[in-house]
Every structure is written in structure tokens, then in C-alpha cells.
C-alpha positions in Angstrom: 121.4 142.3 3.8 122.4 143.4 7.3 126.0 145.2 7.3 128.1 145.6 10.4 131.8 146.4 11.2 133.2 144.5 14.1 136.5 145.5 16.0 138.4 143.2 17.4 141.9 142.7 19.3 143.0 139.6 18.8 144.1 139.1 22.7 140.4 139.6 24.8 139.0 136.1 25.1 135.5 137.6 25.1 135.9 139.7 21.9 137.0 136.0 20.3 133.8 134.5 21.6 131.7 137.2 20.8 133.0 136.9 17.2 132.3 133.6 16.7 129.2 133.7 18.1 128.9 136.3 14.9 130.2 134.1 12.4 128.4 131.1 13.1 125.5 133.3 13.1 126.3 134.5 10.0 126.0 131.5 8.2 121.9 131.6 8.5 121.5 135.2 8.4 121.9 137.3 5.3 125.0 139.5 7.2 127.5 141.1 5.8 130.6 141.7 8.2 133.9 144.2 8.1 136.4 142.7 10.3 138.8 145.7 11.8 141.3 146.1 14.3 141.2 147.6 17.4 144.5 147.8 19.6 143.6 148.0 23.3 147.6 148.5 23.8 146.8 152.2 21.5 143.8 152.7 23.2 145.6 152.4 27.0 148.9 154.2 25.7 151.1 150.7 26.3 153.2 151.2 23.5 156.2 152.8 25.5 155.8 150.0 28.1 153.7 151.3 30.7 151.1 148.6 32.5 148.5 150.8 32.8 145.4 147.6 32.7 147.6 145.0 34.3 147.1 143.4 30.6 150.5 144.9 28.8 151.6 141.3 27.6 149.2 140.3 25.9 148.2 143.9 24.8 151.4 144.2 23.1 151.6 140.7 21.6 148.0 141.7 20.3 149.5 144.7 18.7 151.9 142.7 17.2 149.9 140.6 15.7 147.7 143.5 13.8 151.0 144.7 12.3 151.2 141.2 10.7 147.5 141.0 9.8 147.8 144.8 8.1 151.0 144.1 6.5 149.2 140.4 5.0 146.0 142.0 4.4 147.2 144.8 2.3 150.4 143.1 0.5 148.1 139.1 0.0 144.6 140.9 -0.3 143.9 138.2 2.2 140.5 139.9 4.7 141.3 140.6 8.3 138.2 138.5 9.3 140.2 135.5 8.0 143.6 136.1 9.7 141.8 137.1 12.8 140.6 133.5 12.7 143.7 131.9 12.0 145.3 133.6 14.8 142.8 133.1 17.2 142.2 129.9 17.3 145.9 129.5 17.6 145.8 131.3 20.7 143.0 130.5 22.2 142.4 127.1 21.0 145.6 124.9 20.0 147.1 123.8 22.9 150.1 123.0 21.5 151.1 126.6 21.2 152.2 129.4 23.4 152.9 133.0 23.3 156.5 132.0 21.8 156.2 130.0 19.0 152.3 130.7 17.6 153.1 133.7 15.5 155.4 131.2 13.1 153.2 128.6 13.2 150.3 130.9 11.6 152.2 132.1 9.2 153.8 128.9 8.2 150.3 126.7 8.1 148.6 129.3 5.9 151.1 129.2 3.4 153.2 132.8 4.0 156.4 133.8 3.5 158.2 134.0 6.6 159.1 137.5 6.0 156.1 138.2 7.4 157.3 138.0 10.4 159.4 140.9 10.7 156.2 143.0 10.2 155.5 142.0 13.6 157.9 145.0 15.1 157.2 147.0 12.1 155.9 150.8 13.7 154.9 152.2 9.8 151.6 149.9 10.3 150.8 151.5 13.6 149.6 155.1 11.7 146.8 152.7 9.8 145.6 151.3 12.9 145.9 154.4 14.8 143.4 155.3 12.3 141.0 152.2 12.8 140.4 152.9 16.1 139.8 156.9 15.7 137.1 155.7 13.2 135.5 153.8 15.7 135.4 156.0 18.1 134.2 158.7 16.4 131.2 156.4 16.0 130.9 154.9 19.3 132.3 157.2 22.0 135.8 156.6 23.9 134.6 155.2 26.4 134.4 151.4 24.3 136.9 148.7 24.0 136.2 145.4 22.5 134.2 143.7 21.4 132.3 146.5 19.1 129.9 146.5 16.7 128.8 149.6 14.5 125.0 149.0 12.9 123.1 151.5 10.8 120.2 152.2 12.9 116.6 152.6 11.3 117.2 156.3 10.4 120.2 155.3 8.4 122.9 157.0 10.8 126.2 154.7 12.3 125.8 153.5 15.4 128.3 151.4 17.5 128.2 149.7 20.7 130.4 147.9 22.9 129.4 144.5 23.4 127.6 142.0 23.6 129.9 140.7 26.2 129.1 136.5 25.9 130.6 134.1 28.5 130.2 131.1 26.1 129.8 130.2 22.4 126.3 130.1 22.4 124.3 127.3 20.2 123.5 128.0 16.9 119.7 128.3 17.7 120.1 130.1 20.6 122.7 132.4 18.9 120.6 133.5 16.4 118.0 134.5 18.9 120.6 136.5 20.5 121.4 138.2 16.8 117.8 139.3 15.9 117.0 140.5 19.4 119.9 142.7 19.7 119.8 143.4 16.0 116.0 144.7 16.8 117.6 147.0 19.5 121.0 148.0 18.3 119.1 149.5 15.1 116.2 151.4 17.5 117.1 155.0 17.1 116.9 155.6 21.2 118.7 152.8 22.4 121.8 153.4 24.3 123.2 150.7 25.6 122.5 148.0 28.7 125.7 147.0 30.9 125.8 144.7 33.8 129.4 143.4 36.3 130.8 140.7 35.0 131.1 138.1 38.0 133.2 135.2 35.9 135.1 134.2 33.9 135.3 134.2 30.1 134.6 129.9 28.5 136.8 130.6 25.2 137.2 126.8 24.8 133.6 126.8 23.7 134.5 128.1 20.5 136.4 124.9 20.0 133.5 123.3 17.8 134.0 125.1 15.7 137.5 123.8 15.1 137.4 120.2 14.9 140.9 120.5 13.3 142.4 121.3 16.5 140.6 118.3 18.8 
């Protein structure tokens, strides 16, 4: 078995892709995954308000939501991988939701107490995910953001990337390519990294088939 840790924040539309391009994938490969947060509004200093990426909104409402997700994780033993599902494809996918009324509607279709959502200004979680992020960067550098992905490489040290950046959900076939060749270089002792301009837009609503649910 192949084990990874993936960090995500639940607002970049290409970290969402890029994870479901790994759980689809995981499904025909014998891979085991760690789902952890990442908060891009820690990792930019936005927490006192200041729009340093031109992304504070949704950096914050992010942040907001991995307070909930710790606070349901740790108290309902339910995995972060899970809730970072549920809330995505809220987001990203429903269309009947919005920035406003989505954190309810989570917490209310997966069966929670609504107390949960006071965790959502709760600061005590931020020391925990604080603490998620060091760990990954201690790994993978500071200069990363999301989506990142920390391998064992072939002489058994942790190694963590940032990437791969996808436009679109890939098919299964041709995700699965994707997997074992950047599995084959991701655990290659001298490979650093490969990075390229992104010249479009992210295709989230790709990642709807995997939701017929929501059509």
C-alpha cells in the first residue's frame, strides 16, 4: 500500500479538483490517504483582516470551516477527508447554496448538532491547525500552498510537493495514468519539482460526476 498525506483548504477550486482526482483514483489503486488542513488565511497572515492575496473572503470563510471540521473530527471521530467532501461539494458544486447559508446546510444534512456551528468563530482550534501547516512545511518548504502531497520517496525519507495543479477532473483512465507517473517521480530521490504559468481558469464543475446527488 501506497500512503500519502494531502493538504487541503477547502476554498482553492484547484486543490478540490486535484483531490478528487485522488479519490477517484483511489478507488483502483491500493492508496492509503491522510486528509489535513492547510489554512492559506495562516499561511498569508489574514487573520487580523489584512488582504494580502486579494483572496481574504474566501480565505477566511475557509478558515472557518477547518475550525468546524477540527472541532467535528475530534469530538464525532468523523475523518477530515469526509467533511472535506461534504463541504466541498457544497461549495463548489450545489448551486443552491452560497457563502451565507452552506455552513448550516452541511451540518444539518450530515446529521450534526447545530452547535457546531459556533465552532466556526472558535480561535482555541486555530493552535491545532497552526500546527498542521508547520508539519507540512517542515516537509515541503514554505514556499507551497495547496494542493500538497507528502510521499515517502524510495529511500524511505518524507517528501512533499505542491501540486499537481489539474484544470479538470480527469477520467478515471486517464487519472490513473496521471497517479502512477507522478507516483514514479514524486518517490525518485532527485526529483524536485516541475512548474509551469497557469494561463486559465480552474473547471471545478467537472468534479460534479462524481456527485449525481447534486444534478
Amino acid at each position: 500500500m501506497t500512503s500519502i498525506s494531502f493538504y487541503y483548504d477547502p476554498s482553492c477550486p484547484w486543490c478540490w479538483i486535484t483531490s478528487r482526482w485522488l479519490s477517484e483514483v483511489q478507488t483502483a489503486r491500493d492508496i492509503s490517504i491522510d486528509w489535513l488542513p492547510f489554512s492559506l488565511a495562516l499561511k498569508n497572515g489574514e487573520l487580523d483582516g489584512d488582504d494580502v492575496t486579494g483572496h481574504l473572503d474566501t480565505h477566511t470563510i475557509a478558515h472557518r470551516t477547518l475550525r468546524l471540521v477540527e472541532a467535528v473530527h475530534d469530538e464525532e471521530g468523523i475523518g477530515r477527508g469526509e467533511l472535506f467532501t461534504e463541504f466541498g461539494k457544497s461549495y463548489f458544486i450545489d448551486p443552491k447554496l452560497d457563502d451565507d447559508n452552506f455552513f448550516q446546510a452541511v451540518v444539518e444534512r450530515m446529521g450534526l448538532p447545530l452547535r457546531y456551528l459556533d465552532e466556526l468563530d472558535n480561535t482555541d482550534h486555530d493552535e491545532a491547525l497552526r500546527q498542521h501547516m508547520a508539519d507540512a512545511i517542515e516537509i515541503a518548504g514554505d514556499d507551497v500552498g495547496v494542493p500538497l502531497i507528502i510521499f515517502d520517496n524510495e529511500e524511505g525519507q518524507r517528501v512533499g510537493y505542491f501540486g499537481p495543479v489539474l484544470r479538470r477532473l480527469p477520467t478515471l483512465e486517464r487519472g490513473l495514468e496521471l497517479w502512477d507517473s507522478i507516483h514514479t517521480l514524486a518517490t525518485y530521490p532527485d526529483f524536485f519539482e516541475l512548474k509551469r504559468n497557469r494561463t486559465s481558469r480552474s473547471k471545478v464543475k467537472t468534479t460534479k460526476r462524481l456527485f449525481p446527488e447534486l444534478s
